[in-house]
TORVEX-43326 format. One record per residue: residue number from 1; residue in three letters; y, x negated, z negated of N, C-alpha, C in turn. Coordinates in nm, 2 decimals. Atoms other than C-alpha are relative to their C-alpha. Layout:
KOLDO|NUM|ALA|Y|X|Z|Y|X|Z|Y|X|Z
...
//
This chain:
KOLDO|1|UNK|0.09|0.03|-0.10|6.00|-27.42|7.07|0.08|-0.05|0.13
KOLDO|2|UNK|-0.04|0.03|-0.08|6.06|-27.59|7.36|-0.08|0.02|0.10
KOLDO|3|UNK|0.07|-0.07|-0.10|5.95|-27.45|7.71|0.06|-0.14|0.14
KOLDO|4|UNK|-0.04|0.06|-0.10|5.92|-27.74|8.02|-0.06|0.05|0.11
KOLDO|5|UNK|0.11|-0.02|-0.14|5.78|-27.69|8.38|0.01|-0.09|0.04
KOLDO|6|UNK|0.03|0.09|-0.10|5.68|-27.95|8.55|-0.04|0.03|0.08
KOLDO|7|UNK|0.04|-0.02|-0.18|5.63|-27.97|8.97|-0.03|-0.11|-0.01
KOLDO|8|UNK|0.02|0.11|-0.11|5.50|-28.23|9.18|0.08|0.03|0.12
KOLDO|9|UNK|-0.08|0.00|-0.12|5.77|-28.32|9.42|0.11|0.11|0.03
KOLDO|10|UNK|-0.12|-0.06|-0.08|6.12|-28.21|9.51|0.03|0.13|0.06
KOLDO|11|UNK|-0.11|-0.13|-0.07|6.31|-27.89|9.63|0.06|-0.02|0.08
KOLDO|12|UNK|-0.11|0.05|-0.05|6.48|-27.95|9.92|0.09|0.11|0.09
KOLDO|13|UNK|-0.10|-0.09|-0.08|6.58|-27.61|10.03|0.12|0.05|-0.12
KOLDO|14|UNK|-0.08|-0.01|0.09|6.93|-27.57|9.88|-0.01|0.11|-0.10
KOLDO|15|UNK|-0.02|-0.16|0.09|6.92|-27.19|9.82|-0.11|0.03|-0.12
KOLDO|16|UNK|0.08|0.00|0.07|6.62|-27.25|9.66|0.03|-0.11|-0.15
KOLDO|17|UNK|-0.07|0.09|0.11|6.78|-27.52|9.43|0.05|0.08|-0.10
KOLDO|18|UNK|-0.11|-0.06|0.06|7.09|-27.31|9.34|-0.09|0.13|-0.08
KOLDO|19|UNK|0.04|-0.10|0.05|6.86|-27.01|9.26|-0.13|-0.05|-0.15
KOLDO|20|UNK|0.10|0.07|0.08|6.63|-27.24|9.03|0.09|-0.01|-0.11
KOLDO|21|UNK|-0.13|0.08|0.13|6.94|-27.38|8.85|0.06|0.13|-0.07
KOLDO|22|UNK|-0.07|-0.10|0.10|7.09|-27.06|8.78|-0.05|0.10|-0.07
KOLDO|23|UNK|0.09|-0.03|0.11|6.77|-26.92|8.60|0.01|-0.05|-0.10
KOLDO|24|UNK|-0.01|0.10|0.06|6.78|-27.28|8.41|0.08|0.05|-0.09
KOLDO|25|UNK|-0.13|0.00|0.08|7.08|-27.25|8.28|0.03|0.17|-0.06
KOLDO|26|UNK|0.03|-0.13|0.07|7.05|-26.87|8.23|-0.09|-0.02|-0.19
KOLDO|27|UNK|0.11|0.03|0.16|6.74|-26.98|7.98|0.06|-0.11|-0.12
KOLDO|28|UNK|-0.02|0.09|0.12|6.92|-27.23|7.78|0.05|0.10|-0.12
KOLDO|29|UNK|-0.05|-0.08|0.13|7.11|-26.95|7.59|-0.11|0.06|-0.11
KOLDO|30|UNK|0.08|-0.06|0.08|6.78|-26.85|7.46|-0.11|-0.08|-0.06
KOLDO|31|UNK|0.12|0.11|0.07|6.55|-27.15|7.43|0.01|-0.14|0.06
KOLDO|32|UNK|-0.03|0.18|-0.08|6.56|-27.54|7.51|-0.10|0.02|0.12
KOLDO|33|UNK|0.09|-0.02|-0.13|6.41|-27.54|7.85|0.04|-0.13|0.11
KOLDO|34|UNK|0.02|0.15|-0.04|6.36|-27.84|8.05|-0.09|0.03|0.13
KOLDO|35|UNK|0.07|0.02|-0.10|6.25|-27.90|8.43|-0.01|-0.13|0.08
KOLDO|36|UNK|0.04|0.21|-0.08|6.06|-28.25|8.52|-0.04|-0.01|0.11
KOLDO|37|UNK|0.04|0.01|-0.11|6.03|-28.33|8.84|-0.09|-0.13|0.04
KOLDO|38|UNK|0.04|0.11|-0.03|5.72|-28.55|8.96|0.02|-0.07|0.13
KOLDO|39|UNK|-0.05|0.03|-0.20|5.80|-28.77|9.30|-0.11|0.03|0.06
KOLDO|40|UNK|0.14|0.03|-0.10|5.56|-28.69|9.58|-0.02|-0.16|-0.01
KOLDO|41|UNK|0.09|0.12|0.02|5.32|-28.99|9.60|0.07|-0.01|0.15
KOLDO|42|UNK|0.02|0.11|-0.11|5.39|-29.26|9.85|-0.10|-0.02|0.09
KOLDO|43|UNK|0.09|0.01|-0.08|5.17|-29.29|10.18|-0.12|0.09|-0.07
KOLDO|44|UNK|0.04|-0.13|0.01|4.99|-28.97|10.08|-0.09|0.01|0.07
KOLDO|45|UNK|0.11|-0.10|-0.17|4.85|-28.88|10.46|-0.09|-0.15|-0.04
KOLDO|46|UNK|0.09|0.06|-0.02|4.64|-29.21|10.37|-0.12|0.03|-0.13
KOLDO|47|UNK|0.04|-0.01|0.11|4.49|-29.06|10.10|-0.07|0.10|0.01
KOLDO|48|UNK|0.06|-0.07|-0.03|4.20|-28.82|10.07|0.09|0.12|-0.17
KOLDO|49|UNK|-0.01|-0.09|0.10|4.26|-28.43|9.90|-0.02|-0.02|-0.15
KOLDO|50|UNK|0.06|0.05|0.15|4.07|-28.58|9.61|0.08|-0.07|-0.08
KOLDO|51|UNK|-0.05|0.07|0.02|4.24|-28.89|9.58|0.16|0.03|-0.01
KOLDO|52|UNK|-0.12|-0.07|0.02|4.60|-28.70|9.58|0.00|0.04|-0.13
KOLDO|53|UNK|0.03|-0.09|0.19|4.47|-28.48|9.26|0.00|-0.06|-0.11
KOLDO|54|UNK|0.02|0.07|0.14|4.40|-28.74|9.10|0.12|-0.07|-0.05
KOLDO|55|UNK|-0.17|0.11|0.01|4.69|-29.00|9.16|0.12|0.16|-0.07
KOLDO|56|UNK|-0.12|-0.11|0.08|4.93|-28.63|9.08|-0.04|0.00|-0.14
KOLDO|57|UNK|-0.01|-0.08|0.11|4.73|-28.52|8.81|-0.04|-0.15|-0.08
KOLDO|58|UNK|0.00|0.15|0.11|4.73|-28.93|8.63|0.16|0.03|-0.01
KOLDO|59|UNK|-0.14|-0.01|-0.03|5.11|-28.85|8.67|0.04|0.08|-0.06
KOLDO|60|UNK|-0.04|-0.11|0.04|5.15|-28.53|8.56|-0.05|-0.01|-0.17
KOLDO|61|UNK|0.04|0.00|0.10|4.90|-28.57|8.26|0.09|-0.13|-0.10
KOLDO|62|UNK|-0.11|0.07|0.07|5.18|-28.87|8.14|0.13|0.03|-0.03
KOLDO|63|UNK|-0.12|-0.10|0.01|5.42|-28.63|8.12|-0.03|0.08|-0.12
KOLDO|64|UNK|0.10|-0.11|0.11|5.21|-28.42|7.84|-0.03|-0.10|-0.12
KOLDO|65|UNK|-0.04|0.04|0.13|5.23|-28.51|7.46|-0.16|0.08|-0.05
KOLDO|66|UNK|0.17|-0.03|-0.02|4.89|-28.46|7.31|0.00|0.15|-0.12
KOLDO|67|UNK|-0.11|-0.19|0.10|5.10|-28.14|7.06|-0.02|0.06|0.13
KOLDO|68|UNK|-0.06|-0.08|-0.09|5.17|-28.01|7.38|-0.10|0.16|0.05
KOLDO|69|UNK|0.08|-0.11|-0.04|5.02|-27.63|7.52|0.07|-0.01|0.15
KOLDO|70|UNK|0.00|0.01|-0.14|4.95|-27.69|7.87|-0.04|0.16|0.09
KOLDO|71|UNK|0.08|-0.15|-0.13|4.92|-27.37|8.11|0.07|-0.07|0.17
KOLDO|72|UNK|-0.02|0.08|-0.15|4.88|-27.46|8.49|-0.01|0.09|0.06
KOLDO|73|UNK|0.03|-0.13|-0.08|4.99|-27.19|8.75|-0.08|-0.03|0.12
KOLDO|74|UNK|0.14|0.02|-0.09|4.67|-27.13|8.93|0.02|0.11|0.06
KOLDO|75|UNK|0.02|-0.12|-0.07|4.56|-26.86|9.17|-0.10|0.04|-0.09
KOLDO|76|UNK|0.11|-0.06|0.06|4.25|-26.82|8.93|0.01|0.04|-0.14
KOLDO|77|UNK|-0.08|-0.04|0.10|4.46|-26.78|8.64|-0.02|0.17|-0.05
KOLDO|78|UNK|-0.04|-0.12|0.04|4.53|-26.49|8.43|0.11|0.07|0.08
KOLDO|79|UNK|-0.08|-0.09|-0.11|4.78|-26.25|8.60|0.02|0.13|-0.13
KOLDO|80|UNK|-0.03|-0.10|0.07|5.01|-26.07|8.35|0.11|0.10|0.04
KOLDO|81|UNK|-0.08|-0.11|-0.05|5.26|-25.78|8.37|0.16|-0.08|-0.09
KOLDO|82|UNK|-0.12|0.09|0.02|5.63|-25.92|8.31|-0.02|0.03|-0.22
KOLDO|83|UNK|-0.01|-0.07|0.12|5.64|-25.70|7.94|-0.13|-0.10|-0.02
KOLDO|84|UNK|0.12|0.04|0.06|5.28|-25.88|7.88|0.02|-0.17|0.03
KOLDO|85|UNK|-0.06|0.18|0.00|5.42|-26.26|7.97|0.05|0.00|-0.10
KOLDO|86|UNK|-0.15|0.00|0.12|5.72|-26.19|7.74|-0.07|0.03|-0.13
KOLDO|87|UNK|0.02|-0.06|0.10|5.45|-26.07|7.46|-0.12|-0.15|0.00
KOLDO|88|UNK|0.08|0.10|0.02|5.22|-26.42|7.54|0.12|-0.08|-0.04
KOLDO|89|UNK|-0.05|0.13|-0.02|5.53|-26.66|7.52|0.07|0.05|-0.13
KOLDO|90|UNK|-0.06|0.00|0.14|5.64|-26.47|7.18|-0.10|-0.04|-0.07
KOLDO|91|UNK|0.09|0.08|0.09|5.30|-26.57|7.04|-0.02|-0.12|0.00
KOLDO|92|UNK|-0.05|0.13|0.06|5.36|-26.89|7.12|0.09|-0.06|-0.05
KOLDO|93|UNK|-0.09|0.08|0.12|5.63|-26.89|6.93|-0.01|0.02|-0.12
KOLDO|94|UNK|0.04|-0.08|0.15|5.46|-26.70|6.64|-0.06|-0.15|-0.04
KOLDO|95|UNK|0.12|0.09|0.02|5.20|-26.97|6.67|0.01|-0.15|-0.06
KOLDO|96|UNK|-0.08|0.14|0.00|5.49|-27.26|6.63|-0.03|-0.08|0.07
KOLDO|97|UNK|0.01|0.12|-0.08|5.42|-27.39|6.92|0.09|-0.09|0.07
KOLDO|98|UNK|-0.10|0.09|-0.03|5.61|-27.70|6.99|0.06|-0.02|0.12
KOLDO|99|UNK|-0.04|-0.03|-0.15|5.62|-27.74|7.36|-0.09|0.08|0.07
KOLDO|100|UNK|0.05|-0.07|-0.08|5.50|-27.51|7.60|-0.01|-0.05|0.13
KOLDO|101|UNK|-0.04|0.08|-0.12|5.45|-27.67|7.97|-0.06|0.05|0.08
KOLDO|102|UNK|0.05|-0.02|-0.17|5.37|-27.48|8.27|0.03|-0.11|0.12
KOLDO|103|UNK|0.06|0.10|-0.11|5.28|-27.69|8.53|-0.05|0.06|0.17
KOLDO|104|UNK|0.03|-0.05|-0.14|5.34|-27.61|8.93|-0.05|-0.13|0.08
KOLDO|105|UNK|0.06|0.08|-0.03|5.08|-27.83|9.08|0.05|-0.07|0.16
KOLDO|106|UNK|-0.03|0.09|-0.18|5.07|-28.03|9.49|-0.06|0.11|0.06
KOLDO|107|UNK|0.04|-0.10|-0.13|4.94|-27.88|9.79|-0.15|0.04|-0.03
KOLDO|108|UNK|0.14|-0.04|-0.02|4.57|-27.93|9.70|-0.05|0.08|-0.16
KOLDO|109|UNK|0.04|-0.09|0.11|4.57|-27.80|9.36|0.01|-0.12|-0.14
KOLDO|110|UNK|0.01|0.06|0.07|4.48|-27.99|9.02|-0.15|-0.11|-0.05
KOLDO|111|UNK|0.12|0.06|0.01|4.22|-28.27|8.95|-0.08|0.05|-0.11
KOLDO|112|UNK|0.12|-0.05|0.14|3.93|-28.20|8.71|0.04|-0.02|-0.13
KOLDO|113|UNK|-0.02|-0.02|0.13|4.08|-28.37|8.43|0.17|0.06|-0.07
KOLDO|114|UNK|-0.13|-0.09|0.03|4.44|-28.15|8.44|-0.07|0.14|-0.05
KOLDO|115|UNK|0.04|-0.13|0.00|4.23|-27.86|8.40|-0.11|0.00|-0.16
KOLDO|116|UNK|0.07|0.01|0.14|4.02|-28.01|8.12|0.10|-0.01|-0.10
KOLDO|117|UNK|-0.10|0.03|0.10|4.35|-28.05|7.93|0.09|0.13|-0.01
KOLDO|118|UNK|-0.10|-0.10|0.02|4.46|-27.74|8.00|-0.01|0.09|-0.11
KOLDO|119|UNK|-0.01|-0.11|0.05|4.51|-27.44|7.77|-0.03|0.12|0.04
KOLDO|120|UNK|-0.01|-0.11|-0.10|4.53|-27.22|8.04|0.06|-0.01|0.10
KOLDO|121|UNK|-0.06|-0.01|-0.14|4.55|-27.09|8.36|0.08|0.13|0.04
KOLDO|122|UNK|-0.09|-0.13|-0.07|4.87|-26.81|8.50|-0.05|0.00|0.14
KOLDO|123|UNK|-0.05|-0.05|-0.15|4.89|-26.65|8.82|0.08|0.08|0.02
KOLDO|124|UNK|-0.12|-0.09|0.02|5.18|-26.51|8.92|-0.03|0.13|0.10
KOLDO|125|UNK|0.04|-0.14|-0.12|5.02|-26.29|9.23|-0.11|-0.12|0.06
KOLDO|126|UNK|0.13|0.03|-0.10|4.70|-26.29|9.43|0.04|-0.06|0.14
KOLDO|127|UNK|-0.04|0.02|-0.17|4.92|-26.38|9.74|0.06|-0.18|-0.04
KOLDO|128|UNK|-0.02|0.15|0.02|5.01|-26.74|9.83|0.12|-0.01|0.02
KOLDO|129|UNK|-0.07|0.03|-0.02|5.33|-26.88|9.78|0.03|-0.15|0.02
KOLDO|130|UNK|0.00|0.15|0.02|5.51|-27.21|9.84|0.05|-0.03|-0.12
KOLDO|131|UNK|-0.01|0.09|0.16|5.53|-27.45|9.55|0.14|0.01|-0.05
KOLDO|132|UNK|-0.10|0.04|0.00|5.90|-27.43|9.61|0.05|0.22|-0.10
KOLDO|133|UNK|-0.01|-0.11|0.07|5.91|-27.03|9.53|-0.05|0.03|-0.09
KOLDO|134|UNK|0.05|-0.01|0.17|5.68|-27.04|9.25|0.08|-0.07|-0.10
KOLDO|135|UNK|-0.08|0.15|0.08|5.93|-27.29|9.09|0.11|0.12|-0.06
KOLDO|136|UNK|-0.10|-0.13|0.03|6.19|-27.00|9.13|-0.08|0.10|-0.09
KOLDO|137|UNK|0.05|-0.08|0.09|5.95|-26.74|9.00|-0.01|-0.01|-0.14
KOLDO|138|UNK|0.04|0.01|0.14|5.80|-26.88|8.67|0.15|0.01|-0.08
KOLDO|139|UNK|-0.14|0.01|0.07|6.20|-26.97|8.60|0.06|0.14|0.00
KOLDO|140|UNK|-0.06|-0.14|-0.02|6.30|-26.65|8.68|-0.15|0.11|-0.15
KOLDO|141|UNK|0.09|-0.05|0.11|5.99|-26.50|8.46|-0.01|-0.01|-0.13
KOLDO|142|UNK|-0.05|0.06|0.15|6.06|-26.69|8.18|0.12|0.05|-0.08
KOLDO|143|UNK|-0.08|-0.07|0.07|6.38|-26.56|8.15|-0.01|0.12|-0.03
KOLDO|144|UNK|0.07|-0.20|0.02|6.28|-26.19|8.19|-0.07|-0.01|-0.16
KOLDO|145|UNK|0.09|0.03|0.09|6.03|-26.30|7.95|0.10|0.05|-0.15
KOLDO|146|UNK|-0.06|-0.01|0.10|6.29|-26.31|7.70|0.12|0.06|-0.04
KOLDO|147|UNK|-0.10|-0.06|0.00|6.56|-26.08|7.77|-0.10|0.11|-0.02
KOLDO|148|UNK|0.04|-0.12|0.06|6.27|-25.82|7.71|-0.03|-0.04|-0.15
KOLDO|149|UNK|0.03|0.03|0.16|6.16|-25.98|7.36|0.18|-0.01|-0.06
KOLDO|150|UNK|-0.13|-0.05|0.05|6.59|-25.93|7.29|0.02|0.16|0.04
KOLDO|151|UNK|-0.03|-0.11|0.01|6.56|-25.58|7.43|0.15|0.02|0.10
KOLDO|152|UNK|-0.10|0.04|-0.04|6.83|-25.67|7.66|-0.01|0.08|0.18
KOLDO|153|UNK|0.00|-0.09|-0.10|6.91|-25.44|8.00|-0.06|-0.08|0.12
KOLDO|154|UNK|0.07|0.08|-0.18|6.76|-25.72|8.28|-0.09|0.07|0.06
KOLDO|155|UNK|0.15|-0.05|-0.05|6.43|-25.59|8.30|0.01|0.21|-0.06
KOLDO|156|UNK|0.05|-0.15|0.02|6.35|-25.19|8.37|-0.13|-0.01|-0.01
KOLDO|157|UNK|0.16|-0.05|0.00|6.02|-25.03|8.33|0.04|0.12|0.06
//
């Protein structure tokens, strides 16, 4: 299996980079893991909320293989416990699922038809973060994810 995330739009705080990258590369030892970055859209502020969703999610959705299991972190999403992530992303691999692609959306969220293609929806917490620390979290979760399905000292209970 192979596990991507895709964002809309750039990192540009370093420490936030470095802390992204050294999850990344943490997770290769355990699964091919891959992070696509889409560009923010061009002249944007002339564009209505709608019109944003849609232009991302025509963008995002060309990124996605029609094999693919799309989950898109939402606020309305599911909301699991780290041990209960790590026991969904081993059934997708029970399941042979080929790619796996969470998906950190733009500011206003995802257009109607990213959500019709989805699989599902995560939430990582009831609280709002920026797009830029959810990027860190899921990477950081992912790996947890799989240092508990190895049984491996990262994660306490």
């Amino acid at each position: 299996m192979k596990i991507i995330l895709v964002c809309i739009g750039k990192t540009d705080d370093k420490l936030m980079v470095d802390a992204i990258d050294n999850y990344a590369k943490r997770l290769k030892h355990y699964i091919n893991f891959e992070i696509k970055i889409i560009s923010d859209l061009k002249n944007n502020k002339n564009l209505t909320q709608e019109q944003q969703k849609l232009k991302e999610g025509e963008l995002l959705l060309k990124q996605v293989l029609n094999t693919d299991t799309l989950i898109l972190l939402d606020e309305r999403g599911t909301a699991y416990s780290s041990v209960g992530f790590s026991e969904f992303i081993e059934q997708k691999m029970l399941q042979s699922t080929n790619r796996l692609v969470f998906v950190v959306g733009g500011p206003y969220g995802f257009a109607e038809s990213v959500y019709k293609r989805a699989a599902g929806l995560l939430s990582l917490s009831k609280m709002t973060f920026s797009h830029q620390m959810i990027r860190l979290f899921i990477v950081e979760q992912v790996y947890r994810a799989f240092t508990i399905m190895r049984g491996e000292p990262y994660h306490h209970e």
